[in-house]
C-alpha positions as CSV (number, residue, x, y, z in Angstrom):
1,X,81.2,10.0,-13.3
2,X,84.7,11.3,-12.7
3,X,85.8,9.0,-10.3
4,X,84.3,5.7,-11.3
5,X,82.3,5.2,-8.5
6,X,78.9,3.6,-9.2
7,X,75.5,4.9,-7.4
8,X,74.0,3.0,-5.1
9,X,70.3,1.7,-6.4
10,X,67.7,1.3,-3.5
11,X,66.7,-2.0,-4.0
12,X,62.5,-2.2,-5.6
13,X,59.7,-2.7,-3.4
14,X,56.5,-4.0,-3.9
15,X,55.0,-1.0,-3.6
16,X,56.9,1.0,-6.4
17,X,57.6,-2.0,-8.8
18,X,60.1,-0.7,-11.6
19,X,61.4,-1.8,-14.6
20,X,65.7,-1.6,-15.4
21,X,66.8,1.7,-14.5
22,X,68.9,2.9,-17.1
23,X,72.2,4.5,-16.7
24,X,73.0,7.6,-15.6
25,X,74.7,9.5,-18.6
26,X,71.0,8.7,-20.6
27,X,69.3,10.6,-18.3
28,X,69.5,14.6,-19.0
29,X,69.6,16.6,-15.5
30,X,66.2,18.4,-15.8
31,X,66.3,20.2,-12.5
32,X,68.1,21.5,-9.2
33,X,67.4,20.4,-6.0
34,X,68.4,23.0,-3.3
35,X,69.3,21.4,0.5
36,X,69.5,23.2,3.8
37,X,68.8,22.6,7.5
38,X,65.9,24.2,7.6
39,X,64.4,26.5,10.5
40,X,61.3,27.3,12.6
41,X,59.6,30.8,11.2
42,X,57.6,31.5,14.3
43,X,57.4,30.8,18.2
44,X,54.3,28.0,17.3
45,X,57.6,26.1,15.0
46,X,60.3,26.3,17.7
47,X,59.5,22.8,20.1
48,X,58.3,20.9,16.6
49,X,61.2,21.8,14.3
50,X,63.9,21.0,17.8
51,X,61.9,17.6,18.3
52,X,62.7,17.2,14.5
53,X,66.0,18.3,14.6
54,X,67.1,15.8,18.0
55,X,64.8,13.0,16.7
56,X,67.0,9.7,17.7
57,X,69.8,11.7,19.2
58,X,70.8,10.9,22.7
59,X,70.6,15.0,24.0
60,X,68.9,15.5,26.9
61,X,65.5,17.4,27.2
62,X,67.2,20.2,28.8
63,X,69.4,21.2,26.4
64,X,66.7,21.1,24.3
65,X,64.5,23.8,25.9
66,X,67.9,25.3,26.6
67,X,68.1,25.9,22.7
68,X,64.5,26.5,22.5
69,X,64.7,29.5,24.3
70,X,67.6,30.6,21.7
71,X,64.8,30.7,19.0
72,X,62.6,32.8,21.4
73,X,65.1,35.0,21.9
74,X,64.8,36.2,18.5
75,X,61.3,35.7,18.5
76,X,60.9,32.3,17.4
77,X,62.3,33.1,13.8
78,X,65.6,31.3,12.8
79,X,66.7,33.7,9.7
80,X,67.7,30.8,7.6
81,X,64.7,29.8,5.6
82,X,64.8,33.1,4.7
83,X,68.3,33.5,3.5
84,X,67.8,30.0,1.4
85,X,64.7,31.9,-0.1
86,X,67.4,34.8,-1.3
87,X,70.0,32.6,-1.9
88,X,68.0,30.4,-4.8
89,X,66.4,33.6,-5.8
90,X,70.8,34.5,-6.8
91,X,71.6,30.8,-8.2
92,X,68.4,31.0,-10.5
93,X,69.1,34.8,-11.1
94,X,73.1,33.5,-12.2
95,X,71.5,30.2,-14.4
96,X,69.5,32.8,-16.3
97,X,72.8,34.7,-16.8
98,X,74.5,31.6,-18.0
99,X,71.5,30.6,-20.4
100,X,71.1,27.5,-18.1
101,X,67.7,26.3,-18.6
102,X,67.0,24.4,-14.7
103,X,64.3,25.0,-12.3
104,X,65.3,24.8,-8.7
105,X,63.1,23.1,-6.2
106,X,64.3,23.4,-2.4
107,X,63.9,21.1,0.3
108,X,64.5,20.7,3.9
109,X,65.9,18.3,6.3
110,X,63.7,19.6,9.5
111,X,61.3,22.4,8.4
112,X,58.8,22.9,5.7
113,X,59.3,22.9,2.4
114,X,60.7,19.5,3.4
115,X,62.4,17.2,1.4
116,X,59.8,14.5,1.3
117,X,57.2,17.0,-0.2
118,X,60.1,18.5,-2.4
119,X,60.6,15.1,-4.3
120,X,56.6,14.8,-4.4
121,X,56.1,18.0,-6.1
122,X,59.6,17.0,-8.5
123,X,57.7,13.6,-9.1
124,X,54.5,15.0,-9.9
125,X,56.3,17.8,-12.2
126,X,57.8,14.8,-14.0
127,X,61.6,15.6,-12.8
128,X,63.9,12.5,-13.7
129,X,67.1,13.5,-12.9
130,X,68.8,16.4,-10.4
131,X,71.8,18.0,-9.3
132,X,71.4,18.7,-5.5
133,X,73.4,21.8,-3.9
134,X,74.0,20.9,-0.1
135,X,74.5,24.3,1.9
136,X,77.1,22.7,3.9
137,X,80.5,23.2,2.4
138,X,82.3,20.8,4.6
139,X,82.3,16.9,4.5
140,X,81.3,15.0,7.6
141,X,77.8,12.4,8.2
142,X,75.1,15.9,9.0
143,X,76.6,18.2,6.7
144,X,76.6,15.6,4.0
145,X,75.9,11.9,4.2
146,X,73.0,12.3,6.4
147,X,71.0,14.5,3.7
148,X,71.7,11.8,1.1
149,X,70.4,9.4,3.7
150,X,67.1,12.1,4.0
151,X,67.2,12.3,0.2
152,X,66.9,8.6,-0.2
153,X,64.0,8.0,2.2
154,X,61.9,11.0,0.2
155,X,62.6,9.3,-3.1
156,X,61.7,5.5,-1.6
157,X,58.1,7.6,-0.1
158,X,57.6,9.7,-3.5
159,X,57.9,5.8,-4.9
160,X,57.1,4.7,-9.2
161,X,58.4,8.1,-11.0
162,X,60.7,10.1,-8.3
163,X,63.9,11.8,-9.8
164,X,67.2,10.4,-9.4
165,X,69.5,12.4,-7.5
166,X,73.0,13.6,-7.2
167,X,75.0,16.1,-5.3
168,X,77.3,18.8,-6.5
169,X,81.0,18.5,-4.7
170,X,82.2,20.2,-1.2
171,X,83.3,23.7,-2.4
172,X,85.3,24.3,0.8
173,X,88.4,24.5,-1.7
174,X,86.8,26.4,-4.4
175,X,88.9,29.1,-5.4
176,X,85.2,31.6,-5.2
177,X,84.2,30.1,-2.1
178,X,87.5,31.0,-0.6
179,X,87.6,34.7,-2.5
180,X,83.6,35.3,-1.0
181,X,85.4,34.1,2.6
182,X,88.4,36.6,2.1
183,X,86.2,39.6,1.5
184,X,84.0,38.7,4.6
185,X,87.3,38.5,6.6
186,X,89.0,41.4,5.0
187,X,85.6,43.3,6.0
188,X,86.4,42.5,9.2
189,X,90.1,43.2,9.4
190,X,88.3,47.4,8.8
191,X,87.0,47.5,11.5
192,X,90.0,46.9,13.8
193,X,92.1,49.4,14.8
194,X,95.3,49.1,12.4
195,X,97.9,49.2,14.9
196,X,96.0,45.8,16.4
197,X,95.7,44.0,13.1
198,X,98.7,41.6,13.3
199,X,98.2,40.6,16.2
200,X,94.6,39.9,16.1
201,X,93.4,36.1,16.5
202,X,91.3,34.9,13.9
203,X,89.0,32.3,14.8
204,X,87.5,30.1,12.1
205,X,84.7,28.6,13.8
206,X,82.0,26.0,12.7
207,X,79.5,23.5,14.4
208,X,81.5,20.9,16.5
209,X,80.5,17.1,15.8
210,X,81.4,14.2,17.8
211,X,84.6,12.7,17.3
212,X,83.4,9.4,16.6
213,X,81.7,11.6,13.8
214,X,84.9,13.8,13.2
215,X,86.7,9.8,12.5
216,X,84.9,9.0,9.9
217,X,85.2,12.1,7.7
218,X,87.3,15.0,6.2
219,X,85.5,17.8,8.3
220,X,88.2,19.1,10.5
221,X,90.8,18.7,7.6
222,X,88.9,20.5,5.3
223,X,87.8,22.9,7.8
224,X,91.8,23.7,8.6
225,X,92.8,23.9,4.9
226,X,89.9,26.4,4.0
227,X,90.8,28.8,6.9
228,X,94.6,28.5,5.8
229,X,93.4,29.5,2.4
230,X,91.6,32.4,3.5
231,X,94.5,33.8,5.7
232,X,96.5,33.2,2.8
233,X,95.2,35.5,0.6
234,X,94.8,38.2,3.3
235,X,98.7,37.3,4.1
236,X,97.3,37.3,7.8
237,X,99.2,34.5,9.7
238,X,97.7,34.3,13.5
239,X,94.8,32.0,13.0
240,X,93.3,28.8,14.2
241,X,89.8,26.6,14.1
242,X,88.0,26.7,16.8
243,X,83.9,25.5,17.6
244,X,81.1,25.8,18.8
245,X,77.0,24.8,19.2
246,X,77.7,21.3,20.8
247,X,74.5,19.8,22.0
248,X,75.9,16.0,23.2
249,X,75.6,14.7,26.7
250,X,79.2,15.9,28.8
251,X,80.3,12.3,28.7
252,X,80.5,12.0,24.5
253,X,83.7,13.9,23.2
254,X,82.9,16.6,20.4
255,X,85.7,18.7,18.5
256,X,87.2,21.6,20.6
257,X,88.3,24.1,21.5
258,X,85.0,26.1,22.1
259,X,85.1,29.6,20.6
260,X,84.2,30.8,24.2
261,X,87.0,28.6,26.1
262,X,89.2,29.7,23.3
263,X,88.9,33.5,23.6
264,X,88.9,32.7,27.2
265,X,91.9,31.1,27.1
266,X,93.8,33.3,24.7
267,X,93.4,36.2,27.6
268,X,95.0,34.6,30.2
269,X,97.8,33.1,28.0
270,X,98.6,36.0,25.5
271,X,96.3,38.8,26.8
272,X,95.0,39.5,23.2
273,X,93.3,43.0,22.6
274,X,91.1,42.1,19.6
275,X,90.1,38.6,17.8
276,X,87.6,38.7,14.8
277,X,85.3,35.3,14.6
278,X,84.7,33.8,10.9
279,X,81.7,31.5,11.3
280,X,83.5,29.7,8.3
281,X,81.8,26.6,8.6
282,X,78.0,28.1,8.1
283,X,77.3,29.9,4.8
284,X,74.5,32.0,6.3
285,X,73.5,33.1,9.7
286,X,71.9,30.2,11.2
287,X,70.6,30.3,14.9
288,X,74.1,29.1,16.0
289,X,75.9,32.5,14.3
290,X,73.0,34.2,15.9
291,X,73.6,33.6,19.6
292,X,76.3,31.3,19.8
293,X,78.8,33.5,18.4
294,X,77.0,37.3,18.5
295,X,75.6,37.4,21.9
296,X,77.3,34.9,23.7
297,X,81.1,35.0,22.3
298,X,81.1,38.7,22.0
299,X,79.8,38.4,25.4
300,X,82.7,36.6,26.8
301,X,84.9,38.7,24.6
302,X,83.3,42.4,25.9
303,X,83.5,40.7,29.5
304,X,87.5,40.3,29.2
305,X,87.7,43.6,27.7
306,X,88.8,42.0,23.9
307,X,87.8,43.7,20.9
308,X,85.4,41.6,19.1
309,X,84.7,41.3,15.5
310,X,82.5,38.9,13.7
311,X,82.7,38.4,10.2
312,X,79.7,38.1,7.7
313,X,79.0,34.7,6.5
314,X,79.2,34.3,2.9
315,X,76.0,34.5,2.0
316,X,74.8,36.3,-1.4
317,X,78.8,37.1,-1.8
318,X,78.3,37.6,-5.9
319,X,81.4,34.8,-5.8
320,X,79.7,31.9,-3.3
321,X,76.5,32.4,-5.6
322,X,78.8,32.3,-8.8
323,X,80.7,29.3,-6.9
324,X,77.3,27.1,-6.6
325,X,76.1,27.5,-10.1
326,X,80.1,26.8,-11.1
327,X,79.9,23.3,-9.5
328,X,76.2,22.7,-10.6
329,X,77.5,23.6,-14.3
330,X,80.2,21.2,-14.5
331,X,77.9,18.1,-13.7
332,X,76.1,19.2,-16.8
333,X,79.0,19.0,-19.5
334,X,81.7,15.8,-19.7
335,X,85.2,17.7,-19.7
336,X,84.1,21.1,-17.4
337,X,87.1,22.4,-15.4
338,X,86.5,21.8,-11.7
339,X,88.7,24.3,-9.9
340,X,90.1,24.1,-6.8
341,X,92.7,25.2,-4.6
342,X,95.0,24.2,-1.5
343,X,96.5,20.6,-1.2
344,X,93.4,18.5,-1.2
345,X,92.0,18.9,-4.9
346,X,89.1,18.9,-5.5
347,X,86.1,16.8,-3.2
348,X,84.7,13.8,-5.4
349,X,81.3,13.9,-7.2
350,X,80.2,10.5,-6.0
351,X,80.8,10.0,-2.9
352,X,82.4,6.2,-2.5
353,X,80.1,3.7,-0.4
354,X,81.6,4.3,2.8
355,X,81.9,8.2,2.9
356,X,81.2,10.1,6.0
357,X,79.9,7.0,7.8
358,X,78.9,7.6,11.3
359,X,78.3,3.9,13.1
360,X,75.3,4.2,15.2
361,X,73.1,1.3,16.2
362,X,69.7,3.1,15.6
363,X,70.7,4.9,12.5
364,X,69.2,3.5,9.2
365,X,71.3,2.6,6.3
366,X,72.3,5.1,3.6
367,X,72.3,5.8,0.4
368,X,75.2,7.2,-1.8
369,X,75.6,10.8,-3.4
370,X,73.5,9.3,-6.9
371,X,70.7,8.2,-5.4
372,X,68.4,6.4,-7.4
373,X,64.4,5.9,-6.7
374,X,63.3,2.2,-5.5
Protein backbone atom coordinates (compact mmCIF):
# COMPACT_ATOMS: atom_id res chain seq x y z
CA UNK A 1 0.00 0.00 0.00
CA UNK A 2 1.84 3.10 -1.28
CA UNK A 3 0.75 5.45 1.12
CA UNK A 4 0.50 3.61 4.38
CA UNK A 5 -2.89 3.92 4.86
CA UNK A 6 -4.64 0.87 6.32
CA UNK A 7 -8.22 -0.55 5.05
CA UNK A 8 -10.92 -0.20 6.87
CA UNK A 9 -12.36 -3.95 8.14
CA UNK A 10 -16.21 -4.03 8.54
CA UNK A 11 -16.53 -5.13 11.77
CA UNK A 12 -18.03 -9.34 11.90
CA UNK A 13 -21.56 -10.06 12.37
CA UNK A 14 -23.29 -12.87 13.57
CA UNK A 15 -24.43 -13.76 10.58
CA UNK A 16 -21.07 -14.09 8.62
CA UNK A 17 -18.80 -15.15 11.67
CA UNK A 18 -14.98 -15.08 10.33
CA UNK A 19 -11.90 -16.03 11.47
CA UNK A 20 -8.50 -13.31 11.31
CA UNK A 21 -8.48 -11.81 8.04
CA UNK A 22 -5.10 -11.89 6.92
CA UNK A 23 -3.23 -9.09 5.32
CA UNK A 24 -3.55 -7.76 2.25
CA UNK A 25 -0.10 -8.38 0.41
CA UNK A 26 -1.01 -12.55 1.12
CA UNK A 27 -3.85 -12.30 -0.85
CA UNK A 28 -3.14 -12.54 -4.85
CA UNK A 29 -5.71 -10.18 -6.82
CA UNK A 30 -7.63 -12.90 -8.67
CA UNK A 31 -10.15 -10.68 -10.46
CA UNK A 32 -11.46 -7.13 -11.68
CA UNK A 33 -14.36 -5.56 -10.58
CA UNK A 34 -15.76 -3.07 -13.22
CA UNK A 35 -18.01 0.06 -11.54
CA UNK A 36 -20.46 2.40 -13.34
CA UNK A 37 -23.69 4.19 -12.76
CA UNK A 38 -25.66 2.11 -14.46
CA UNK A 39 -28.80 2.84 -16.70
CA UNK A 40 -32.43 1.91 -17.63
CA UNK A 41 -32.48 -0.28 -21.12
CA UNK A 42 -36.04 0.25 -21.83
CA UNK A 43 -39.21 2.57 -21.10
CA UNK A 44 -40.51 -0.35 -18.39
CA UNK A 45 -36.67 0.60 -16.43
CA UNK A 46 -36.95 4.45 -16.63
CA UNK A 47 -39.36 5.27 -13.09
CA UNK A 48 -37.45 2.05 -11.22
CA UNK A 49 -33.82 2.84 -12.08
CA UNK A 50 -34.73 7.18 -11.19
CA UNK A 51 -36.41 5.91 -7.87
CA UNK A 52 -33.05 4.10 -7.42
CA UNK A 53 -30.95 6.66 -8.52
CA UNK A 54 -32.81 9.65 -5.94
CA UNK A 55 -33.39 7.01 -3.21
CA UNK A 56 -32.80 9.32 0.11
CA UNK A 57 -32.07 12.45 -1.87
CA UNK A 58 -34.12 15.44 -1.06
CA UNK A 59 -35.23 16.21 -5.09
CA UNK A 60 -38.52 16.77 -5.66
CA UNK A 61 -40.93 14.39 -7.65
CA UNK A 62 -41.03 16.76 -10.40
CA UNK A 63 -37.73 16.87 -11.35
CA UNK A 64 -37.89 13.44 -11.30
CA UNK A 65 -40.50 12.86 -13.98
CA UNK A 66 -38.81 15.93 -15.49
CA UNK A 67 -35.70 13.61 -16.09
CA UNK A 68 -37.84 10.75 -16.72
CA UNK A 69 -39.13 12.08 -19.72
CA UNK A 70 -35.29 12.62 -20.78
CA UNK A 71 -34.96 8.73 -20.96
CA UNK A 72 -38.23 8.68 -23.00
CA UNK A 73 -36.98 10.95 -25.18
CA UNK A 74 -34.55 8.48 -26.38
CA UNK A 75 -36.88 5.79 -26.02
CA UNK A 76 -36.24 4.76 -22.59
CA UNK A 77 -32.62 3.52 -23.41
CA UNK A 78 -29.77 5.35 -21.51
CA UNK A 79 -26.63 4.21 -23.86
CA UNK A 80 -24.45 3.57 -20.98
CA UNK A 81 -24.91 -0.04 -20.00
CA UNK A 82 -24.08 -0.47 -23.32
CA UNK A 83 -20.92 1.39 -23.66
CA UNK A 84 -19.65 -0.33 -20.21
CA UNK A 85 -20.44 -3.70 -22.19
CA UNK A 86 -17.81 -2.33 -25.04
CA UNK A 87 -15.65 -0.79 -22.73
CA UNK A 88 -14.79 -4.26 -20.63
CA UNK A 89 -15.07 -6.07 -23.85
CA UNK A 90 -11.42 -3.41 -24.65
CA UNK A 91 -9.81 -3.70 -20.91
CA UNK A 92 -10.23 -7.64 -21.17
CA UNK A 93 -9.24 -7.48 -24.99
CA UNK A 94 -5.83 -5.10 -23.61
CA UNK A 95 -5.22 -7.80 -20.36
CA UNK A 96 -5.06 -10.51 -22.99
CA UNK A 97 -2.47 -8.29 -24.80
CA UNK A 98 -0.53 -7.84 -21.70
CA UNK A 99 -0.67 -11.66 -20.75
CA UNK A 100 -2.64 -10.56 -17.65
CA UNK A 101 -4.48 -13.51 -16.50
CA UNK A 102 -7.94 -11.49 -14.66
CA UNK A 103 -11.50 -12.00 -15.29
CA UNK A 104 -13.64 -8.89 -15.08
CA UNK A 105 -16.98 -8.95 -13.33
CA UNK A 106 -19.04 -5.61 -13.67
CA UNK A 107 -21.42 -4.16 -11.38
CA UNK A 108 -23.75 -1.39 -10.93
CA UNK A 109 -24.72 1.23 -8.50
CA UNK A 110 -28.54 1.61 -9.83
CA UNK A 111 -29.24 -0.88 -12.66
CA UNK A 112 -28.82 -4.58 -13.21
CA UNK A 113 -25.95 -6.34 -13.20
CA UNK A 114 -25.91 -4.64 -9.77
CA UNK A 115 -23.23 -4.69 -7.45
CA UNK A 116 -24.89 -6.76 -4.86
CA UNK A 117 -25.43 -9.64 -7.33
CA UNK A 118 -21.86 -8.89 -8.80
CA UNK A 119 -20.12 -9.71 -5.41
CA UNK A 120 -22.64 -12.83 -5.15
CA UNK A 121 -21.67 -14.33 -8.38
CA UNK A 122 -17.57 -13.18 -7.31
CA UNK A 123 -18.39 -15.11 -4.00
CA UNK A 124 -19.84 -18.06 -5.43
CA UNK A 125 -16.82 -18.08 -8.17
CA UNK A 126 -14.53 -18.25 -5.17
CA UNK A 127 -12.97 -14.54 -5.95
CA UNK A 128 -10.86 -13.36 -2.76
CA UNK A 129 -9.34 -10.40 -3.70
CA UNK A 130 -10.15 -7.49 -6.61
CA UNK A 131 -9.04 -4.42 -8.20
CA UNK A 132 -12.13 -2.28 -8.87
CA UNK A 133 -12.10 0.35 -11.87
CA UNK A 134 -14.56 3.29 -10.98
CA UNK A 135 -15.72 4.96 -14.40
CA UNK A 136 -15.61 8.21 -12.71
CA UNK A 137 -12.21 9.81 -13.21
CA UNK A 138 -12.78 12.56 -10.78
CA UNK A 139 -12.75 12.54 -6.82
CA UNK A 140 -15.74 13.67 -4.96
CA UNK A 141 -18.51 11.36 -2.48
CA UNK A 142 -20.86 9.91 -5.96
CA UNK A 143 -18.14 9.60 -8.22
CA UNK A 144 -16.07 7.76 -5.67
CA UNK A 145 -16.73 7.37 -1.96
CA UNK A 146 -20.28 6.59 -2.43
CA UNK A 147 -19.49 3.37 -4.62
CA UNK A 148 -17.07 2.19 -1.98
CA UNK A 149 -19.87 2.81 0.41
CA UNK A 150 -22.25 0.48 -2.32
CA UNK A 151 -19.34 -1.86 -2.47
CA UNK A 152 -19.20 -2.40 1.16
CA UNK A 153 -22.93 -3.07 1.70
CA UNK A 154 -22.75 -5.87 -1.24
CA UNK A 155 -19.82 -7.53 0.45
CA UNK A 156 -21.59 -7.32 4.17
CA UNK A 157 -25.00 -8.99 2.02
CA UNK A 158 -22.73 -11.55 -0.06
CA UNK A 159 -21.49 -12.38 3.83
CA UNK A 160 -18.74 -15.69 4.88
CA UNK A 161 -16.50 -15.82 1.55
CA UNK A 162 -17.07 -12.34 -0.40
CA UNK A 163 -13.79 -10.84 -2.05
CA UNK A 164 -11.99 -8.09 -0.59
CA UNK A 165 -11.99 -5.09 -2.59
CA UNK A 166 -9.88 -2.23 -3.68
CA UNK A 167 -9.98 0.54 -6.16
CA UNK A 168 -7.58 1.53 -8.85
CA UNK A 169 -6.52 5.53 -8.51
CA UNK A 170 -8.42 8.76 -10.14
CA UNK A 171 -6.78 8.88 -13.61
CA UNK A 172 -7.93 12.48 -14.25
CA UNK A 173 -3.95 13.19 -14.41
CA UNK A 174 -2.97 10.31 -16.30
CA UNK A 175 -0.84 11.26 -18.98
CA UNK A 176 -3.31 8.63 -21.48
CA UNK A 177 -6.39 9.82 -20.04
CA UNK A 178 -5.35 13.30 -20.92
CA UNK A 179 -3.80 12.27 -24.55
CA UNK A 180 -7.47 10.16 -25.20
CA UNK A 181 -9.08 13.81 -24.03
CA UNK A 182 -6.83 15.84 -26.51
CA UNK A 183 -7.72 13.82 -29.48
CA UNK A 184 -11.56 14.15 -28.63
CA UNK A 185 -10.90 17.94 -28.37
CA UNK A 186 -8.52 18.24 -31.28
CA UNK A 187 -11.43 16.32 -33.23
CA UNK A 188 -13.36 18.99 -32.41
CA UNK A 189 -11.20 21.97 -33.05
CA UNK A 190 -11.84 20.29 -37.24
CA UNK A 191 -14.74 21.05 -37.38
CA UNK A 192 -14.57 24.75 -36.74
CA UNK A 193 -13.95 27.08 -39.23
CA UNK A 194 -10.00 27.92 -38.81
CA UNK A 195 -10.24 31.59 -38.87
CA UNK A 196 -12.61 30.99 -35.57
CA UNK A 197 -10.38 28.66 -33.76
CA UNK A 198 -8.57 31.03 -31.31
CA UNK A 199 -11.15 32.49 -30.32
CA UNK A 200 -13.43 29.67 -29.66
CA UNK A 201 -14.45 28.97 -25.83
CA UNK A 202 -13.89 25.67 -24.71
CA UNK A 203 -16.06 24.49 -22.13
CA UNK A 204 -15.05 21.56 -19.93
CA UNK A 205 -18.17 20.48 -18.47
CA UNK A 206 -19.09 17.74 -15.94
CA UNK A 207 -22.00 16.86 -13.46
CA UNK A 208 -22.36 19.76 -10.85
CA UNK A 209 -22.47 18.47 -7.09
CA UNK A 210 -23.46 20.42 -4.16
CA UNK A 211 -21.03 22.48 -2.58
CA UNK A 212 -21.27 21.08 0.67
CA UNK A 213 -20.29 17.97 -1.57
CA UNK A 214 -17.75 20.06 -3.69
CA UNK A 215 -16.05 20.89 0.31
CA UNK A 216 -15.24 17.90 1.12
CA UNK A 217 -13.39 16.72 -2.03
CA UNK A 218 -10.81 17.36 -4.90
CA UNK A 219 -13.55 17.40 -7.67
CA UNK A 220 -13.45 20.90 -8.92
CA UNK A 221 -9.59 21.01 -8.52
CA UNK A 222 -9.03 18.07 -10.35
CA UNK A 223 -11.62 18.94 -12.74
CA UNK A 224 -9.62 22.46 -13.54
CA UNK A 225 -6.15 20.81 -13.71
CA UNK A 226 -7.38 18.11 -16.19
CA UNK A 227 -8.93 20.68 -18.63
CA UNK A 228 -5.68 22.85 -18.29
CA UNK A 229 -3.80 19.73 -19.27
CA UNK A 230 -5.80 19.10 -22.19
CA UNK A 231 -5.61 22.78 -23.54
CA UNK A 232 -2.09 22.44 -22.93
CA UNK A 233 -1.24 20.02 -25.28
CA UNK A 234 -3.52 21.56 -27.93
CA UNK A 235 -1.63 24.96 -26.97
CA UNK A 236 -5.37 26.36 -27.04
CA UNK A 237 -5.57 29.02 -24.17
CA UNK A 238 -9.48 30.25 -23.97
CA UNK A 239 -10.97 27.78 -21.79
CA UNK A 240 -12.90 27.27 -18.52
CA UNK A 241 -15.11 24.55 -16.44
CA UNK A 242 -18.35 24.92 -16.56
CA UNK A 243 -21.55 22.33 -15.43
CA UNK A 244 -24.34 20.98 -15.73
CA UNK A 245 -27.29 18.06 -14.87
CA UNK A 246 -28.09 19.57 -11.29
CA UNK A 247 -31.03 17.93 -9.81
CA UNK A 248 -31.12 19.75 -6.02
CA UNK A 249 -34.03 21.78 -4.69
CA UNK A 250 -33.23 25.85 -5.85
CA UNK A 251 -32.50 26.57 -2.29
CA UNK A 252 -29.22 24.01 -1.94
CA UNK A 253 -26.11 25.61 -3.81
CA UNK A 254 -24.47 23.20 -6.58
CA UNK A 255 -21.20 24.17 -8.59
CA UNK A 256 -21.78 26.77 -11.41
CA UNK A 257 -21.68 28.17 -13.89
CA UNK A 258 -24.26 26.09 -15.97
CA UNK A 259 -23.07 25.18 -19.46
CA UNK A 260 -26.32 26.88 -20.75
CA UNK A 261 -26.06 30.20 -18.48
CA UNK A 262 -22.47 30.10 -19.51
CA UNK A 263 -22.86 30.09 -23.30
CA UNK A 264 -25.65 32.41 -22.56
CA UNK A 265 -23.60 34.65 -20.85
CA UNK A 266 -20.52 34.50 -23.05
CA UNK A 267 -22.93 36.12 -25.91
CA UNK A 268 -23.91 39.00 -24.27
CA UNK A 269 -20.43 39.67 -22.75
CA UNK A 270 -18.03 38.75 -25.62
CA UNK A 271 -20.45 37.90 -28.48
CA UNK A 272 -18.53 34.53 -29.26
CA UNK A 273 -19.19 32.95 -32.76
CA UNK A 274 -18.33 29.31 -31.87
CA UNK A 275 -17.60 27.27 -28.40
CA UNK A 276 -16.95 23.53 -28.54
CA UNK A 277 -18.29 21.60 -25.22
CA UNK A 278 -15.92 18.71 -23.69
CA UNK A 279 -18.15 16.68 -21.43
CA UNK A 280 -14.73 16.03 -19.62
CA UNK A 281 -16.11 14.86 -16.54
CA UNK A 282 -18.10 11.71 -18.16
CA UNK A 283 -16.11 9.04 -19.93
CA UNK A 284 -19.02 7.93 -22.09
CA UNK A 285 -22.27 9.33 -23.24
CA UNK A 286 -24.43 9.06 -20.32
CA UNK A 287 -28.13 10.55 -20.44
CA UNK A 288 -26.71 13.83 -19.22
CA UNK A 289 -24.21 14.19 -22.56
CA UNK A 290 -27.30 13.02 -24.33
CA UNK A 291 -29.71 15.81 -23.63
CA UNK A 292 -28.12 18.06 -21.36
CA UNK A 293 -25.42 19.04 -23.50
CA UNK A 294 -26.70 17.80 -27.35
CA UNK A 295 -30.11 18.89 -27.48
CA UNK A 296 -30.38 21.37 -24.95
CA UNK A 297 -26.92 23.35 -25.00
CA UNK A 298 -26.64 23.18 -28.67
CA UNK A 299 -30.03 24.39 -28.32
CA UNK A 300 -29.24 27.50 -26.55
CA UNK A 301 -26.17 27.82 -28.62
CA UNK A 302 -28.17 27.48 -32.28
CA UNK A 303 -30.79 29.95 -30.57
CA UNK A 304 -27.94 32.74 -30.19
CA UNK A 305 -26.61 32.00 -33.39
CA UNK A 306 -23.03 30.34 -31.86
CA UNK A 307 -21.42 27.71 -33.57
CA UNK A 308 -21.63 24.63 -31.48
CA UNK A 309 -19.35 21.80 -31.24
CA UNK A 310 -19.38 18.85 -28.80
CA UNK A 311 -16.61 16.82 -28.30
CA UNK A 312 -16.67 12.87 -28.06
CA UNK A 313 -16.20 11.52 -24.70
CA UNK A 314 -13.33 9.31 -24.29
CA UNK A 315 -14.74 6.24 -24.55
CA UNK A 316 -12.93 3.24 -26.42
CA UNK A 317 -10.05 6.01 -27.09
CA UNK A 318 -7.22 3.01 -27.59
CA UNK A 319 -5.31 5.42 -24.77
CA UNK A 320 -8.33 5.59 -21.94
CA UNK A 321 -8.64 1.69 -22.49
CA UNK A 322 -4.76 1.43 -22.30
CA UNK A 323 -4.96 3.98 -19.30
CA UNK A 324 -7.39 1.59 -17.15
CA UNK A 325 -5.59 -1.54 -17.59
CA UNK A 326 -2.16 0.84 -16.77
CA UNK A 327 -3.59 1.68 -13.34
CA UNK A 328 -5.12 -1.91 -12.74
CA UNK A 329 -1.46 -3.29 -13.63
CA UNK A 330 0.40 -1.34 -11.22
CA UNK A 331 -1.69 -2.62 -8.18
CA UNK A 332 -0.54 -5.97 -9.25
CA UNK A 333 3.40 -5.56 -9.00
CA UNK A 334 5.25 -3.65 -5.79
CA UNK A 335 7.64 -0.97 -7.66
CA UNK A 336 5.10 -0.28 -11.04
CA UNK A 337 5.59 3.26 -12.34
CA UNK A 338 2.42 5.27 -11.74
CA UNK A 339 2.44 8.14 -14.18
CA UNK A 340 0.99 11.14 -13.91
CA UNK A 341 0.97 14.64 -15.04
CA UNK A 342 0.17 18.37 -13.98
CA UNK A 343 0.85 19.68 -10.29
CA UNK A 344 -1.18 17.31 -8.33
CA UNK A 345 0.76 13.82 -8.69
CA UNK A 346 -0.70 11.27 -8.77
CA UNK A 347 -4.44 10.38 -6.72
CA UNK A 348 -3.64 7.87 -3.75
CA UNK A 349 -4.50 4.17 -3.90
CA UNK A 350 -6.17 3.98 -0.48
CA UNK A 351 -8.19 6.46 0.04
CA UNK A 352 -7.48 7.87 3.82
CA UNK A 353 -10.58 7.46 6.28
CA UNK A 354 -12.00 10.70 5.71
CA UNK A 355 -11.87 11.01 1.82
CA UNK A 356 -14.62 12.55 -0.12
CA UNK A 357 -16.87 12.67 3.01
CA UNK A 358 -20.17 14.19 2.35
CA UNK A 359 -21.98 14.83 6.08
CA UNK A 360 -25.47 13.93 5.76
CA UNK A 361 -27.76 12.89 8.57
CA UNK A 362 -29.45 9.94 6.75
CA UNK A 363 -26.45 8.66 4.94
CA UNK A 364 -24.95 5.34 6.32
CA UNK A 365 -21.30 5.09 7.25
CA UNK A 366 -18.64 4.12 4.80
CA UNK A 367 -16.20 2.04 4.10
CA UNK A 368 -12.65 2.90 2.74
CA UNK A 369 -11.11 2.16 -0.85
CA UNK A 370 -9.81 -1.74 0.54
CA UNK A 371 -12.78 -2.89 1.67
CA UNK A 372 -12.82 -5.97 3.38
CA UNK A 373 -15.91 -8.54 3.86
CA UNK A 374 -17.57 -8.68 7.53
Amino acid sequence: MSNGQSPTVLPSTPSAPLGPLPPLDQVPIDSILFVSFGGPEGPADVMPFLENVLRGKNVPRERMLEVAEHYNHFGGVSPINQQCRDLIAAIQAELDRRGIKLPIYWGNRNWHPMLTNTLQTMQQDGRRRAIAFFTSMFSCYSGCRQYRENIAAAILQAGQGAPMVEKSRMGFNHPKFIEAQADCLRDAFAKIDPNLRANTQVLFSAHSIPKSMADHSRYALQLSEAARLVCEALGHKNWEVVYQSRSGPPQQPWLEPDVCDRIEQLHADSNIQSVIVQPIGFVSDHMEVLYDLDEEAQAKAKELGIHFVRAATVGLHPAFVSMAVDVIEERLTAGTARPAIGILGPSHDICPVDCCLYPQPTRPSGASNATRPA
